[in-house]
Structures are given as structure tokens and as C-alpha cells.
N, C-alpha and C positions, 0 to 999 in steps of 0.2 A: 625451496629454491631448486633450480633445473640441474638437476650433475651435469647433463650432457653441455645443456646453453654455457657455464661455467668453463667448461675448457679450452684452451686455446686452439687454436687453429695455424696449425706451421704451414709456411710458404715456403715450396722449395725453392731453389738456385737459381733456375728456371722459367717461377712463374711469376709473372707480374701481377696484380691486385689492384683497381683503381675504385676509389670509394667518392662520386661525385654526388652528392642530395641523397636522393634516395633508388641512387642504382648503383650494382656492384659491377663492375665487370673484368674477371680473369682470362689471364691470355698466357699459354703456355707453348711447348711442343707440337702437342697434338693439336690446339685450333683455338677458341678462343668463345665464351660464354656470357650471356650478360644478364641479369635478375634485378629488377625489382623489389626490395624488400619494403616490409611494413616499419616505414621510421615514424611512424608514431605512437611507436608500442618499444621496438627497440631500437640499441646506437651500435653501430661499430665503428670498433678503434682499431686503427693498425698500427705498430709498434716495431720495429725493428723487421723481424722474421716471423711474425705473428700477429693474427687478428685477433680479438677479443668480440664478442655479443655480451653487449650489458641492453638488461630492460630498463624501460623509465619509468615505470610505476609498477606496482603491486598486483594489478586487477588481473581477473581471471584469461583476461586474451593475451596480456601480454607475457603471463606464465609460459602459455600457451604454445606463444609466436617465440620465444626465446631461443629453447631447444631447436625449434621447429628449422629459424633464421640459422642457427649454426651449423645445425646438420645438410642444409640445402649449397650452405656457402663451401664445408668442407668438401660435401662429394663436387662441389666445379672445380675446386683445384685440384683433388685425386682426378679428375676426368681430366681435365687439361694436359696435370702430371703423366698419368700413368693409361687412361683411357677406362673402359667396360668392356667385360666380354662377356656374355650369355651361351651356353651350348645347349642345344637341343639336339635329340636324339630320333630318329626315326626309326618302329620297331614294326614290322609285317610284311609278308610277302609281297613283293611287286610294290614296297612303297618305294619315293625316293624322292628328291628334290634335288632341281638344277635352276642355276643364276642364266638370263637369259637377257643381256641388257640392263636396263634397270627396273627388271621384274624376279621377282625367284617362282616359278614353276613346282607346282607338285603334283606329284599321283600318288592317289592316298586310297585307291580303289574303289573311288566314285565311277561314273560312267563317263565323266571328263578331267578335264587336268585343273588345278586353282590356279591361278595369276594373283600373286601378291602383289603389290607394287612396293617398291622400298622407296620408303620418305627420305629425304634429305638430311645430311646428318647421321648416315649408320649405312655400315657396312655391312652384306652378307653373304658368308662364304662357303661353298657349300664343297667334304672330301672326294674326291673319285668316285667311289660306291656311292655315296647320294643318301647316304642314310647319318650324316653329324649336321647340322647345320650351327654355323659363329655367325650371332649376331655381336659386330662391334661397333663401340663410338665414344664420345666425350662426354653424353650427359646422361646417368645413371637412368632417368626417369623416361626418357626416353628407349634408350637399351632394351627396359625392363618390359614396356607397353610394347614393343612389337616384337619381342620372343611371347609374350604372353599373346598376344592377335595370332602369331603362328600356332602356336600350341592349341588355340581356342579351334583353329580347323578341325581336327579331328584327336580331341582328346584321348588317353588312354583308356580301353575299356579294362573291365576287372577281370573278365573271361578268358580270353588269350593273352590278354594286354596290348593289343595291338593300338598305334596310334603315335602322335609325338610327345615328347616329353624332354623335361630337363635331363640333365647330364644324372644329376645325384637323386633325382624322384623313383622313389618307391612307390613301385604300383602294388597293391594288396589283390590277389587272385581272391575268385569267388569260386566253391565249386558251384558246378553246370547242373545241368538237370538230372543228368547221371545219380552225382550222389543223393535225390533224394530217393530214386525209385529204386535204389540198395534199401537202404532204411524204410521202406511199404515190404520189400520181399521179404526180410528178413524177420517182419512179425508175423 
């Protein structure tokens, strides 16, 4: 049985939950979300201040979808609740990124500048220096897909490290060509 699909799911003070067929839709604070789920694998019940996912058979998809249904429904109300926030970091000489409209702008040491476009639904902020970038918004999976599209510009390399990256990523340095041709003199 799923630990995760098994636990409840709290609604705060705040957010409303409306369970009609087989669509969910939460509406909080911050904006408001609506999903889809597979009701013919799982059910939800709502309960006072809590949802419940129960599956309706055994088989292997609905094992599956259980976990799956719960952890999808919880991150809308944390998103609705409390939002997403993503930081990327921008690390090399003469990078930097600026918001331009509803484009975010980068020099990343090409021979031209990138034009992101930001989708609707997410926020991107970029500090003074040009080298933090927040991406924020209401739905986790979203968030997630375009700090990952920005990062995917110009990854961190191992050598300088230069590049973007999250906030908490560790880059592993490689040595350079240097230290091999110590290791030929030295025999």
C-alpha cells in the first residue's frame, strides 16, 4: 500500500478545494489551479479540513496513480497556499540577466544575447547585478520546467564552472590539461 497516497492532505484557512467528477479545482491566495485526475483508478473524499486518495482496486496502475493523485493534489494547495520559488544562480565573467517586458534577457558569452520568453503563470525576477535569478508561481511543475529551460542555456561547466545553476548545486571541478602534463614531466 502507498505511505505517501495514505496521508491526508490539510487545507488551510484560506484555501477552498472543489471536487466536481473528475476534476479538482483549488483556489487560494495566490491564484487558483484545476487538474484532472484519474477516477477510475482513484476517489477523493474531502472531510472537514482534509482530503483523503483512496484507490479502487488493487491493479498495478492504480497503485500507481494513488501516491501519484496525492502528491499532485498536495503540491496545488501548498502552490495556491504558499506559492514556488526556484533560484538560479549565474556564475562567469560578463554573465548576467535582465527582465525586459515579458522577456528575461541574457549574456552568457555567446556572440548574442538569449530572449527567453516567460509563459504565463510565473514570475521572473532578476537582483541588480544580474547574476540571482527567482523564478516564482502557484504550480510546482511548472516552476520546475522553466528554471530547468533556463539552466538548460548554458549549463555549468566542470572547468571554471562557469554557467547557471541552482541556488544549492554543486559543481565538481575537473582539473584542466595542466595537471596532466605535471604527471608526463614528473616521470
Amino acid at each position: 500500500m502507498s505511505l505517501i497516497g495514505r496521508k491526508p492532505i490539510p487545507i488551510p484557512d484560506k484555501v477552498e478545494v472543489d471536487i466536481k467528477g473528475e476534476n479538482v479545482s483549488v483556489k487560494g491566495e495566490k491564484g487558483s489551479l484545476r487538474w484532472d485526475y484519474p477516477a477510475q483508478y482513484v476517489k477523493i473524499r474531502k472531510e472537514e479540513n482534509s482530503l483523503y486518495v483512496e484507490k479502487l482496486s488493487e491493479d498495478k496502475k492504480a497503485k500507481a496513480l494513488h501516491g501519484l493523485t496525492r502528491s499532485i493534489i498536495a503540491n496545488m494547495v501548498e502552490g495556491v497556499h504558499n506559492g514556488y520559488e526556484k533560484v538560479l544562480t549565474i556564475v562567469g565573467i560578463g554573465y548576467k540577466a535582465e527582465v525586459r517586458g515579458n522577456d528575461l534577457v541574457l549574456h552568457l558569452g555567446f556572440s548574442h544575447e538569449i530572449v527567453y520568453h516567460i509563459p504565463q503563470g510565473v514570475a521572473i525576477k532578476v537582483n541588480k547585478q544580474g547574476n540571482i535569478i527567482y523564478v516564482d508561481g502557484i504550480d510546482k511543475q511548472v516552476v520546475g520546467q522553466v528554471a530547468s529551460e533556463i539552466r538548460g542555456l548554458k549549463p555549468p561547466e566542470p572547468y571554471k564552472g562557469k554557467g547557471i545553476r541552482y541556488k544549492d548545486e554543486v559543481v565538481r571541478k575537473k582539473a584542466g590539461k595542466a595537471g596532466g602534463k605535471q604527471a608526463y614531466a614528473e616521470s
